[in-house]
C-alpha positions in Angstrom: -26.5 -61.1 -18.5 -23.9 -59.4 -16.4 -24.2 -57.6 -13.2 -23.0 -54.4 -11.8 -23.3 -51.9 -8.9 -23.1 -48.3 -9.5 -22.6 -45.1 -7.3 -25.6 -42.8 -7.9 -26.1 -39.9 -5.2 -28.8 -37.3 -4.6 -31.4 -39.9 -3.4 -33.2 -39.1 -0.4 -35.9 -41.9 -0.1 -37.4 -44.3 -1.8 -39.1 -42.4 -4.7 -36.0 -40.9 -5.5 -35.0 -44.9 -5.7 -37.9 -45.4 -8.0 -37.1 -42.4 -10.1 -33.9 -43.9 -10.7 -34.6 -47.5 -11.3 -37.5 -46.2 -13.8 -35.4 -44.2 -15.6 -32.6 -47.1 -16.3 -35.6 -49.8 -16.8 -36.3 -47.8 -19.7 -33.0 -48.4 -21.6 -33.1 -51.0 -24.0 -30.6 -54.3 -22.4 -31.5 -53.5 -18.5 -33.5 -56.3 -17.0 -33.5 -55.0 -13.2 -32.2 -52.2 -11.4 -32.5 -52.1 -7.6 -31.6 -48.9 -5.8 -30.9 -48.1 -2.5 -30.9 -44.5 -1.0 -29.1 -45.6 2.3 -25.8 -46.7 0.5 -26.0 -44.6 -2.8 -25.4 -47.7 -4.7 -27.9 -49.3 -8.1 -27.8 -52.6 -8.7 -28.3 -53.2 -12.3 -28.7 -56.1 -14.5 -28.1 -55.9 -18.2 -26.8 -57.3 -21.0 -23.8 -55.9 -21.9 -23.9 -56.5 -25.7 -26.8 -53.4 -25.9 -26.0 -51.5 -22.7 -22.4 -50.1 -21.4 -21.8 -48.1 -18.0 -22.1 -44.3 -20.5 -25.6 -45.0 -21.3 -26.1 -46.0 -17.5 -25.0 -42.3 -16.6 -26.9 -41.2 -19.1 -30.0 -42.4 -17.5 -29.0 -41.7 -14.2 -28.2 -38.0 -14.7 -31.0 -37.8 -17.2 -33.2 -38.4 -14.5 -31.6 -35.7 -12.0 -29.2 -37.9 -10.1 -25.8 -38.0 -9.8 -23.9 -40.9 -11.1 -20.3 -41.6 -9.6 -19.4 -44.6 -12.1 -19.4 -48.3 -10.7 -18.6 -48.9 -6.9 -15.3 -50.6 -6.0 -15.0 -53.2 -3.8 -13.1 -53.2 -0.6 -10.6 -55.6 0.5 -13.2 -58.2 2.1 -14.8 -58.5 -1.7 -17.8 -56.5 -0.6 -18.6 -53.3 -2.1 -17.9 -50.0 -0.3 -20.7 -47.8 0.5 -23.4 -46.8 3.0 -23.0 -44.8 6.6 -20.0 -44.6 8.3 -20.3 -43.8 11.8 -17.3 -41.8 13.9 -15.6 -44.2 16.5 -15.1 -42.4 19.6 -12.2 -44.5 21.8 
């Protein structure tokens, strides 16, 4: 099993995160997706030898969401996402 996180966008709450992790649970190889509105990132679980990051999209957009590909991580090894607030100095 391999893990990834991927950019999807569009979400507004947490039915919209449903909608999504639905929609990938139904391709054959994902175990778990986990979606988060606030951050515009899916965690997803799979195994790679029946599942690859197109038919990911696939499901994603297939399900009226906007897929941006798999989130890179920043310097510090986390991935990049979520609000950024304005610093005012």
């Amino acid at each position: 099993m391999k893990e990834v996180t991927i950019k999807t966008s569009g979400m507004t709450c947490t039915s919209c995160e449903k909608a999504i992790i639905r929609a990938l649970l139904k391709v054959d190889g994902i175990t778990e997706a986990r979606a988060d509105y606030v951050t515009e990132t899916t965690k997803v679980k799979y195994d790679e030898s029946k599942v690859d990051i197109a038919k990911m999209k696939e499901a994603v957009e297939g399900a009226g969401y906007d897929f941006g590909g798999e989130a890179k991580e920043s310097k510090n090894g986390k991935k990049k996402g979520g609000w950024k607030l304005p610093f005012f100095g």
